[in-house]
Short mmCIF file of the C-alpha atoms (twelve columns), coordinates in Angstrom:
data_MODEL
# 
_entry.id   MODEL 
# 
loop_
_atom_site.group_PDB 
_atom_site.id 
_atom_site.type_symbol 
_atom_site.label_atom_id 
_atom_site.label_alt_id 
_atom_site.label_comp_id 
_atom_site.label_asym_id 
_atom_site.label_seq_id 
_atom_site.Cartn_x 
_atom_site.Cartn_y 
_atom_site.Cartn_z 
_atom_site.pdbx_PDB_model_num 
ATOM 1   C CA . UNK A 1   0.000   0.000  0.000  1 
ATOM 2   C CA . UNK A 2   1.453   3.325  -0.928 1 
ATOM 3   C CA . UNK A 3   1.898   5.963  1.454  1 
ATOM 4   C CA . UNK A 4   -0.765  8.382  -0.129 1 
ATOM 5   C CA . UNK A 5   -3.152  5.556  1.003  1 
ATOM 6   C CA . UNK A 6   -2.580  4.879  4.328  1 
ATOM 7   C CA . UNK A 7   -4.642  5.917  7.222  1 
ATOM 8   C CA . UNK A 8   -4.317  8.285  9.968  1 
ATOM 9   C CA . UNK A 9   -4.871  6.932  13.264 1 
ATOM 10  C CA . UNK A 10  -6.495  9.151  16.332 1 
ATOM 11  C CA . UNK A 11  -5.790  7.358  19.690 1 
ATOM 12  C CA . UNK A 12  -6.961  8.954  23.010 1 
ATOM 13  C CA . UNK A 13  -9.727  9.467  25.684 1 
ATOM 14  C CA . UNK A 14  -13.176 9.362  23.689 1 
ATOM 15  C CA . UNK A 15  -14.140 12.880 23.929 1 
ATOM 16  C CA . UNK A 16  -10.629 13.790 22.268 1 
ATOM 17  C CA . UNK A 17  -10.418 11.141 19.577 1 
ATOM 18  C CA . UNK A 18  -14.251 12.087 17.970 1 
ATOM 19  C CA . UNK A 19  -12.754 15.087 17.079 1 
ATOM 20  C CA . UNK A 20  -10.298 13.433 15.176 1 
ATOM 21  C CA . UNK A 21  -12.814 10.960 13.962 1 
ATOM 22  C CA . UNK A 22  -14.674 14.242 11.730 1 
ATOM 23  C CA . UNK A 23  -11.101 14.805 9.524  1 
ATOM 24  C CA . UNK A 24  -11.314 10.870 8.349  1 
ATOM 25  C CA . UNK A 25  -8.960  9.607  11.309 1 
ATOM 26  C CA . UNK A 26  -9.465  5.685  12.350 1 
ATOM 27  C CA . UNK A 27  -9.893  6.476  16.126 1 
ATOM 28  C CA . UNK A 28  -9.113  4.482  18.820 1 
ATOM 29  C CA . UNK A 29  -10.520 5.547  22.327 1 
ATOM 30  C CA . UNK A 30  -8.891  4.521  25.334 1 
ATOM 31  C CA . UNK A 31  -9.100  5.372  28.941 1 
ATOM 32  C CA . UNK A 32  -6.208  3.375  30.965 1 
ATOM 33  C CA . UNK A 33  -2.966  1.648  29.944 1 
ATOM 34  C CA . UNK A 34  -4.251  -1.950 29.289 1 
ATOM 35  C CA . UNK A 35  -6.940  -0.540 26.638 1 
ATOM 36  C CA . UNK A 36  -3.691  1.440  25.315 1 
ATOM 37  C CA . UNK A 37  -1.520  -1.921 25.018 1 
ATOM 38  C CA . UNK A 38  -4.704  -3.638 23.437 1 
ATOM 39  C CA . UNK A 39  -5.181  -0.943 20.411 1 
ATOM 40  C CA . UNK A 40  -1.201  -1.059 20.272 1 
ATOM 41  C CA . UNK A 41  -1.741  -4.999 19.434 1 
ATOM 42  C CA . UNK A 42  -4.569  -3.860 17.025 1 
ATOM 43  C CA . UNK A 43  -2.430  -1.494 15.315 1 
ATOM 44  C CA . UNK A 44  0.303   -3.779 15.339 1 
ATOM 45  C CA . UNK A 45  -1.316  -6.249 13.451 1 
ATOM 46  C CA . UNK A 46  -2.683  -3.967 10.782 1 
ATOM 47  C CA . UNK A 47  0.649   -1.551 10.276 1 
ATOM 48  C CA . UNK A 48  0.291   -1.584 6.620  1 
ATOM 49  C CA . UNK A 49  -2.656  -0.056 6.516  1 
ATOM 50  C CA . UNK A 50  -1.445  3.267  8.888  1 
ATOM 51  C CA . UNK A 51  0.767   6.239  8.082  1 
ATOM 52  C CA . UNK A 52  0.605   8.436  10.638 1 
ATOM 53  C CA . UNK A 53  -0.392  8.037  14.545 1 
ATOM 54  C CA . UNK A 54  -1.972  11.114 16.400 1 
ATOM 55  C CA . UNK A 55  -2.189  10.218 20.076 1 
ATOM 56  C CA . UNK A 56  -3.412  12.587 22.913 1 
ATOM 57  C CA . UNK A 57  -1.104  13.037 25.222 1 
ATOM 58  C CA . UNK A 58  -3.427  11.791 28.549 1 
ATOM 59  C CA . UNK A 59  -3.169  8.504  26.680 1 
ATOM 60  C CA . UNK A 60  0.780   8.589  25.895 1 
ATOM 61  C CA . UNK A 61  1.683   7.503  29.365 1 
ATOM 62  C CA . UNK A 62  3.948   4.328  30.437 1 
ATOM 63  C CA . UNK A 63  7.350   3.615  29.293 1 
ATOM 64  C CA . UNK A 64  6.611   0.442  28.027 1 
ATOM 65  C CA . UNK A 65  4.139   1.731  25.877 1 
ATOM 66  C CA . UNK A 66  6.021   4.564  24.483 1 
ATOM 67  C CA . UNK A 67  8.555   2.143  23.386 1 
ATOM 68  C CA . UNK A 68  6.108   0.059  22.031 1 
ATOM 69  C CA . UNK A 69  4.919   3.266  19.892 1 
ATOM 70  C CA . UNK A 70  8.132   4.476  18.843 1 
ATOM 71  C CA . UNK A 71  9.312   0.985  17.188 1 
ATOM 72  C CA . UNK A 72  6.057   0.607  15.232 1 
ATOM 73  C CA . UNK A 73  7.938   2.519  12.318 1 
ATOM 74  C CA . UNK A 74  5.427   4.885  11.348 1 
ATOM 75  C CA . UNK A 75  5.686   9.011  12.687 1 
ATOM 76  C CA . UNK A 76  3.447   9.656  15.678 1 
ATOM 77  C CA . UNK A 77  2.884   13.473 17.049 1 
ATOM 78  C CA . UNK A 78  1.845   13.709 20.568 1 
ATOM 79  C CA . UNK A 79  -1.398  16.037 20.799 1 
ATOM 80  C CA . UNK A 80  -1.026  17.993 24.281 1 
ATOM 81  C CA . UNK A 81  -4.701  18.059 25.760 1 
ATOM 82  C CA . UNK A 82  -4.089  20.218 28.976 1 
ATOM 83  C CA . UNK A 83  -3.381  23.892 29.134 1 
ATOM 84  C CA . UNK A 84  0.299   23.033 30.468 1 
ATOM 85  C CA . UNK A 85  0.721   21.010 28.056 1 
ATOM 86  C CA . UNK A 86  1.870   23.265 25.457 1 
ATOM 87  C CA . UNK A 87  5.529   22.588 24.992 1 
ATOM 88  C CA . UNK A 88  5.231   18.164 25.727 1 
ATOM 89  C CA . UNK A 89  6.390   17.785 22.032 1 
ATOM 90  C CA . UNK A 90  9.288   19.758 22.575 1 
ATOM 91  C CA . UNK A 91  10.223  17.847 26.334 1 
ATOM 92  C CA . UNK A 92  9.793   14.622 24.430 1 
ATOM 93  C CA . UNK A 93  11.889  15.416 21.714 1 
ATOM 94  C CA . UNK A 94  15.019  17.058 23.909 1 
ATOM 95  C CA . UNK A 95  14.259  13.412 25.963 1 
ATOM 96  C CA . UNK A 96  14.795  11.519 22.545 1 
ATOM 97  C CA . UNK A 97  17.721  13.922 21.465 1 
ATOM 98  C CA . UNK A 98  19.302  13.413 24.802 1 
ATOM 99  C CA . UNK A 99  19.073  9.485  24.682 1 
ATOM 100 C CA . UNK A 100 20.355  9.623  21.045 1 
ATOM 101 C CA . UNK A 101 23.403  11.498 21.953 1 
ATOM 102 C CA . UNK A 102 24.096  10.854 25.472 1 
ATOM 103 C CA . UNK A 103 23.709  13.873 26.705 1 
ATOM 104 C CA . UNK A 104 21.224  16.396 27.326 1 
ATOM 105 C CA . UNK A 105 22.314  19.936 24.423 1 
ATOM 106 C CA . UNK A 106 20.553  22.584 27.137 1 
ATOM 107 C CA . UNK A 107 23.922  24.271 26.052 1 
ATOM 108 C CA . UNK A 108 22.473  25.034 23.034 1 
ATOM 109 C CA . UNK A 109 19.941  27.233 23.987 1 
# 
């Protein structure tokens, strides 16, 4: 299946995830970890058919399943769901950076 026809893929508590339901997303609602790991499974299974994996960020939770998010292959952007929230994407990615390279680049700023 070629890129241009792979879904997107809303994941996230239910009243999020309808939202992202209206712009054509296959949504997945979930409300604790073991409903996460189960749709992770699901997904899983049917990679092929998935490009891109918007997940809320009161369902990214759990090391375990972060991992398990990050090696499916396929992007996935973090949607911050909470006023404070704001800058998550950008504390996950320095995380990433820092685990990459060893070392945390606060240096750089």
């Amino acid at each position: 299946m070629s890129q241009k026809n792979k879904k997107l893929v809303g994941i996230g508590k239910p009243d999020h995830v309808s939202l992202l339901r209206t712009f054509g997303a296959v949504a997945f609602e979930v409300n604790n970890e073991e409903e996460l790991r189960e749709v992770l499974k699901t997904i899983e299974s049917r990679i092929q058919e998935f490009g891109t994996i918007l997940i809320t960020s009161d369902a990214f939770s759990g090391e375990k399943n972060i991992k398990k998010i990050q090696s499916l292959g396929i992007p996935v952007i973090s949607i911050p769901t909470h006023r404070n929230e704001s800058n998550s994407g950008q504390k996950n990615m320095e995380r990433l950076v820092a685990k990459a390279v060893g070392m945390s680049l606060d240096f750089l700023k």
